[in-house]
C-alpha positions as CSV (number, residue, x, y, z in Angstrom):
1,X,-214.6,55.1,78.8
2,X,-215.6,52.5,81.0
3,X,-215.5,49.8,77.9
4,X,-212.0,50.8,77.2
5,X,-211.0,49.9,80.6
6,X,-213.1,46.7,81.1
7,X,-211.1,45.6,77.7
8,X,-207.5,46.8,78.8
9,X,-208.2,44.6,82.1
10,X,-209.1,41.3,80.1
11,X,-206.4,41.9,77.9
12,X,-203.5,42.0,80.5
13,X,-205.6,39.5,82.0
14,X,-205.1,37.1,78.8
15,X,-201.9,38.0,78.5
16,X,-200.8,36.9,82.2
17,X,-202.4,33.5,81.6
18,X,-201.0,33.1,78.2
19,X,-197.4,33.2,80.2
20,X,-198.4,31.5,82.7
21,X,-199.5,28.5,80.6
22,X,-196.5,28.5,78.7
23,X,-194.1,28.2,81.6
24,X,-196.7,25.5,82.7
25,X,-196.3,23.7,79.7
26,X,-192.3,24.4,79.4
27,X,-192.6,22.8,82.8
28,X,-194.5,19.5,81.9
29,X,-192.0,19.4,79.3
30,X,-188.9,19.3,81.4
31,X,-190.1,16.9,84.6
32,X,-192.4,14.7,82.7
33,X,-191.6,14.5,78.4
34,X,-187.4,14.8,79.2
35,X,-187.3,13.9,82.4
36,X,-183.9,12.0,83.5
37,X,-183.9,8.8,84.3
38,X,-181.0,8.3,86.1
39,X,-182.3,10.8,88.2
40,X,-184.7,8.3,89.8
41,X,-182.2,5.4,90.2
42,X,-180.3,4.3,92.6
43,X,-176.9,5.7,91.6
44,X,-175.3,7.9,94.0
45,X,-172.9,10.9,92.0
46,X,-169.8,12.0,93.7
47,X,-167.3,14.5,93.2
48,X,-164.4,14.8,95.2
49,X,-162.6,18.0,96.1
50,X,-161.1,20.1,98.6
51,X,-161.9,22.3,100.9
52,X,-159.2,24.4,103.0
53,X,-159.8,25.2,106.9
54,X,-160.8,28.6,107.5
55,X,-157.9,28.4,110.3
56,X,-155.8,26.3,112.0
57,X,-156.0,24.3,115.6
58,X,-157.8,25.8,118.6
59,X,-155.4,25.9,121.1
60,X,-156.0,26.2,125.4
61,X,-154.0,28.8,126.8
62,X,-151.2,26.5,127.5
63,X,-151.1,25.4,123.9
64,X,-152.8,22.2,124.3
65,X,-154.7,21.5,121.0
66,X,-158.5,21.3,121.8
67,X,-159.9,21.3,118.1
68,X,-157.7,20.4,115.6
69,X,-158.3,19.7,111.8
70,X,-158.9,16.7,109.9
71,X,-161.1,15.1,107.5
72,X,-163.5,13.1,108.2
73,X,-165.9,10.8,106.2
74,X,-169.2,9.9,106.7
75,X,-170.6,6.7,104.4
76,X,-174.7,6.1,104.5
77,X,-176.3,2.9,103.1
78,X,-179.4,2.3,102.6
79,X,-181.0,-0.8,103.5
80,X,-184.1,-0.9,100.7
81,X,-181.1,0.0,97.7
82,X,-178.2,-2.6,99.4
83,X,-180.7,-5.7,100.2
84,X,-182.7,-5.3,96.8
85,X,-179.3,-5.3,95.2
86,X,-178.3,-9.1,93.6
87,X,-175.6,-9.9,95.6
88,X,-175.1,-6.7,98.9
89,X,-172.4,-9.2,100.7
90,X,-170.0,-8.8,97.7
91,X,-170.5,-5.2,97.4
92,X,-170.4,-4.4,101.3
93,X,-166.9,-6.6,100.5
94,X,-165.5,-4.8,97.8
95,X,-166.5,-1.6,99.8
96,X,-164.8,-2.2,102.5
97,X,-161.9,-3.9,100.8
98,X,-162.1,-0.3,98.5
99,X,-162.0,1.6,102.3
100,X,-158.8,-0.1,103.2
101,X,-157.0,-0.2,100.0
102,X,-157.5,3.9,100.2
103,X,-156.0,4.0,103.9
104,X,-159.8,4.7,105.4
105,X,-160.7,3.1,109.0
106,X,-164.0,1.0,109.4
107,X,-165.2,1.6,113.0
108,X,-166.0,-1.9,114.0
109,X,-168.9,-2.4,116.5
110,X,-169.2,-5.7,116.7
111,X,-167.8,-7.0,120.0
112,X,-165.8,-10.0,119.1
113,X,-162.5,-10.0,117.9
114,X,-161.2,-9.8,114.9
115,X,-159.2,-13.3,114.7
116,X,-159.5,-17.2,115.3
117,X,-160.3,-17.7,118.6
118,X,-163.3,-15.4,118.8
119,X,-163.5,-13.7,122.0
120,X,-165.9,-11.0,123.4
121,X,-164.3,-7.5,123.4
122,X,-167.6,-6.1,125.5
123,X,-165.6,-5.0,128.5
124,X,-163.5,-2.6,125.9
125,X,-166.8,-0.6,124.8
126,X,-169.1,1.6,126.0
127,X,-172.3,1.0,128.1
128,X,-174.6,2.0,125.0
129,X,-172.7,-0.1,122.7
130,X,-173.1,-3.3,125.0
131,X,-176.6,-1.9,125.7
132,X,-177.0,-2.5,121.5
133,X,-175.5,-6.2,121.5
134,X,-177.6,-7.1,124.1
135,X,-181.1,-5.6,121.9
136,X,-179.5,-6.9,119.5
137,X,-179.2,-10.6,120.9
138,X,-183.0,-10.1,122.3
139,X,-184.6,-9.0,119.0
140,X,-183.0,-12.6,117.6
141,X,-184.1,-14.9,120.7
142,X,-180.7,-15.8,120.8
143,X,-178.8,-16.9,124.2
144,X,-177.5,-13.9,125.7
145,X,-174.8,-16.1,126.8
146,X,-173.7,-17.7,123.8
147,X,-169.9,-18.0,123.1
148,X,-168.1,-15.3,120.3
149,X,-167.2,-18.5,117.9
150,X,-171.0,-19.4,118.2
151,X,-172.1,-15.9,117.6
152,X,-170.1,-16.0,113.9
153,X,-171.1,-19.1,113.4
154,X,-174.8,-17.9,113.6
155,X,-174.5,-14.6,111.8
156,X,-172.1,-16.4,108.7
157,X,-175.6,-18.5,108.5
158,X,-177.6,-15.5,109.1
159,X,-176.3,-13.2,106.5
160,X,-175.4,-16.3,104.1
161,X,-171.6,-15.3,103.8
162,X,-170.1,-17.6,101.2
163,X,-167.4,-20.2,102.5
164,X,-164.4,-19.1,100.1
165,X,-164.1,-15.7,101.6
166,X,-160.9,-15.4,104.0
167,X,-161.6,-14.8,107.7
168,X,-161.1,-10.8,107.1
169,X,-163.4,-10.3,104.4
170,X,-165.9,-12.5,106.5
171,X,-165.2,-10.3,109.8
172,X,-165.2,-7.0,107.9
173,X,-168.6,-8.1,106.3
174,X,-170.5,-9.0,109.6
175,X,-169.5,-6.0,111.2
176,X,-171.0,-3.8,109.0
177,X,-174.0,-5.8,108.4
178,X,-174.2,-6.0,112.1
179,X,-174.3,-2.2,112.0
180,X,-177.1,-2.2,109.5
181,X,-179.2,-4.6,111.8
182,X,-178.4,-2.3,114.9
């Protein structure tokens, strides 16, 4: 009786590994032998679609709006994929040129304006966002008192912004790889 059992054990026991190793080897076979390539590069898939509120505003008592619904967007880069790209200030151009053509805003940090002559806009932002310009300017060894036209001047050379580009393209840019440097 006992040898019956002993053998009914090892059998259910050789069966269990015999599955086991297969799904091992199924496995192996679908993140190693097949696995996709694309998978590992540094293409980014997207797919669009729409997605209703679950209800509307959120009104005070007086019907003042305190939440209200819109989209929003949220676009991450990252650094080691952009800078080991062959040319990231003509994609961070068509980017942002791709933004605007499709009606979205590019929140601009950097505090000069946006035309000829370059002034500071400082005094317009927030304490943390001067607080950045001014780590930003230390981490450089740049004169905290250096004039706006100056600053461009140093960040076109900087960021090696071609010459041909018009003064938006140029402005749009070295706000955004400002923001990367922040």
């Amino acid at each position: 009786m006992e040898y019956k059992m002993t053998t009914r054990v090892a059998a259910l026991l050789l069966l269990i590994v015999a599955i086991i190793g297969l799904f091992a080897l199924k496995m192996y076979d679908l993140q190693v032998v097949n696995a996709d390539n694309r998978a590992d590069s540094a293409q980014v898939f997207t797919l669009p679609f729409r997605v209703t509120a679950a209800r509307g505003n959120i009104l005070d008592r007086n019907g003042n709006v305190l939440v209200t619904n819109r989209a929003s967007y949220n676009l991450i880069l990252i650094n080691d994929v952009l800078f080991s790209s062959e040319n990231p200030n003509e994609s961070l151009r068509k980017l942002a040129a791709m933004c605007l053509e499709n009606g979205y805003e590019i929140n601009d940090h950097l505090p000069v304006t946006t035309e000829k002559p370059y002034e500071y806009t400082l005094t317009e932002m927030s304490s943390v966002w001067q607080g950045y310009y001014r780590d930003f300017l230390e981490s450089r060894d740049w004169d905290p008192d250096i004039s706006a036209a100056q600053l461009i001047k140093l960040l076109k050379e900087k960021y090696n912004i071609p010459m041909e580009w018009t003064e938006e393209e140029t402005r749009m840019v070295l706000s955004i790889r400002y923001e990367l440097d922040l």
